[in-house]
C-alpha positions as CSV (number, residue, x, y, z in Angstrom):
1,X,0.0,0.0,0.0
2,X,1.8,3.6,-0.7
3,X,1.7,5.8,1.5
4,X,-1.3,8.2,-0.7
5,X,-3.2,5.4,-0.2
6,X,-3.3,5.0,3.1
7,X,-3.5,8.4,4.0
8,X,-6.3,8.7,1.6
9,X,-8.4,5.6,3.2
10,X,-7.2,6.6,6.6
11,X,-9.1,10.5,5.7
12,X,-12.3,8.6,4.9
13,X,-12.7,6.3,8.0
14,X,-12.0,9.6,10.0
15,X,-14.7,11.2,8.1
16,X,-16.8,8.3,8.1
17,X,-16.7,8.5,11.9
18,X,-17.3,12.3,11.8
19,X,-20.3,11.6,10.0
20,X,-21.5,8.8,12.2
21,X,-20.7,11.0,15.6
22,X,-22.8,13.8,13.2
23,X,-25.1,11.5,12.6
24,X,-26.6,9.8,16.2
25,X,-25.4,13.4,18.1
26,X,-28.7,14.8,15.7
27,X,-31.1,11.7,16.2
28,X,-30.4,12.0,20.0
29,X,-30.6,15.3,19.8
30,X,-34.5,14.9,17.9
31,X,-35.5,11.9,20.6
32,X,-34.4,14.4,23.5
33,X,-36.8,17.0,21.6
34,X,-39.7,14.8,21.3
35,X,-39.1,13.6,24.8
36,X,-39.5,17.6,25.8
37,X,-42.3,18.9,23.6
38,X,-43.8,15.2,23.2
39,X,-46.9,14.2,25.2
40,X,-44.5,12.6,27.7
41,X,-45.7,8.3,28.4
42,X,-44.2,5.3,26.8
43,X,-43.3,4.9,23.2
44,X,-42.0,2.0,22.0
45,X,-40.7,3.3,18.3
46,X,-39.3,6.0,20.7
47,X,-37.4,3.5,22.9
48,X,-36.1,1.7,19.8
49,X,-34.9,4.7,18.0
50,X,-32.8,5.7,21.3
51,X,-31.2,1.8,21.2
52,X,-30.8,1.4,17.6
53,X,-29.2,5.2,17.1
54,X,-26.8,4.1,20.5
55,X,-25.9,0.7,18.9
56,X,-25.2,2.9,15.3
57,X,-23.1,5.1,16.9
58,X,-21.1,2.8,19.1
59,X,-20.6,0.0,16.4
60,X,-19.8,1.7,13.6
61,X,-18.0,4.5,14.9
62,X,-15.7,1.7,16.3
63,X,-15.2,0.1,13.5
64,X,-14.0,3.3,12.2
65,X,-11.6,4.1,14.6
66,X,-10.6,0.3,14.6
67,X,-9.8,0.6,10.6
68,X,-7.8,4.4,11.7
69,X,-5.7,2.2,14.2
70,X,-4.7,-0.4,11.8
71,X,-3.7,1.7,9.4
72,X,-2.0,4.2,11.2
73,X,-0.2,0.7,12.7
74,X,0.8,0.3,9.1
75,X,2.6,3.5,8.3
76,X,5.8,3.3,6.6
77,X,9.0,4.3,8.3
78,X,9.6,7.7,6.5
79,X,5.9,8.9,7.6
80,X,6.2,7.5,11.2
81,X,9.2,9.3,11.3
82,X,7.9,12.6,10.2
83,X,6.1,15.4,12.8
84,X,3.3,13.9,11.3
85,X,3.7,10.4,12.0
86,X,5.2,10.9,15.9
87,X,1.5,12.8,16.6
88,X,-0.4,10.2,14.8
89,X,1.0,7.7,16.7
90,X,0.5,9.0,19.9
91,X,-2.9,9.3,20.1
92,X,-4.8,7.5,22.2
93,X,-7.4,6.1,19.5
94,X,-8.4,2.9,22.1
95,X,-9.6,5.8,24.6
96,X,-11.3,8.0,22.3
97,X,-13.2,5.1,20.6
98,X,-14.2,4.0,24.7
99,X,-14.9,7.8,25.6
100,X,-17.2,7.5,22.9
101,X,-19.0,4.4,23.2
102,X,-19.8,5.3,27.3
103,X,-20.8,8.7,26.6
104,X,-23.3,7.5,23.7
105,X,-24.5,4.4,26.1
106,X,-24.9,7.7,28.8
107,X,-27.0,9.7,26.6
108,X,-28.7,6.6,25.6
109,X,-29.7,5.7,29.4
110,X,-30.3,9.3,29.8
111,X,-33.4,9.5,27.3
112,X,-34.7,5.8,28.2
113,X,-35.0,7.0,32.0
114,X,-37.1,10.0,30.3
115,X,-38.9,8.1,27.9
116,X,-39.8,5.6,31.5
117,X,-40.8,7.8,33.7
């Protein structure tokens, strides 16, 4: 794989997960709305929207950043070597992909308790 390449396919996972974040941040956002203005009791589409947009945002934004690991893992030595590379490779992608799978499973919890009681 050159190096084009991968930083090519590396730039669309990241904005693949951008637009998954983008994504499930909105749908929570319009459950938490409904929740609000709604006329409050429990909704079962409502309950499955809050699981299925949690479970879209949690898988597939780890797979994502699971593909952005393994390729950054597979940078060649001239890149890893750069100012670039060093910063790549010390991010913490493992923590940011688990910040981001509690904090979606929080908000998820978060409207469920609203859409309960």
């Amino acid at each position: 794989m050159t190096p084009e390449l991968r930083n090519a396919i590396t730039q669309g996972r990241l904005d693949n997960y951008t637009a998954i974040m983008r994504t499930t941040i909105f749908t929570l956002t319009g459950v938490a709305a409904v929740i609000e203005l709604g006329p409050g009791g429990y909704s079962a589409p409502l309950t499955m929207l809050v699981v299925t947009t949690c479970a879209y945002g949690i898988l597939a934004g780890g797979v994502a950043l699971d593909d952005v690991t393994n390729l950054r893992e597979s940078m060649d030595d001239d890149t890893a070597n750069s100012a670039y590379g060093r910063a790549a490779l010390s991010r913490n992608l493992p923590m940011l992909k688990m910040t981001s799978a509690v904090l979606l499973g929080l908000v998820g919890l978060a409207e469920l308790f609203a859409i309960f009681t």
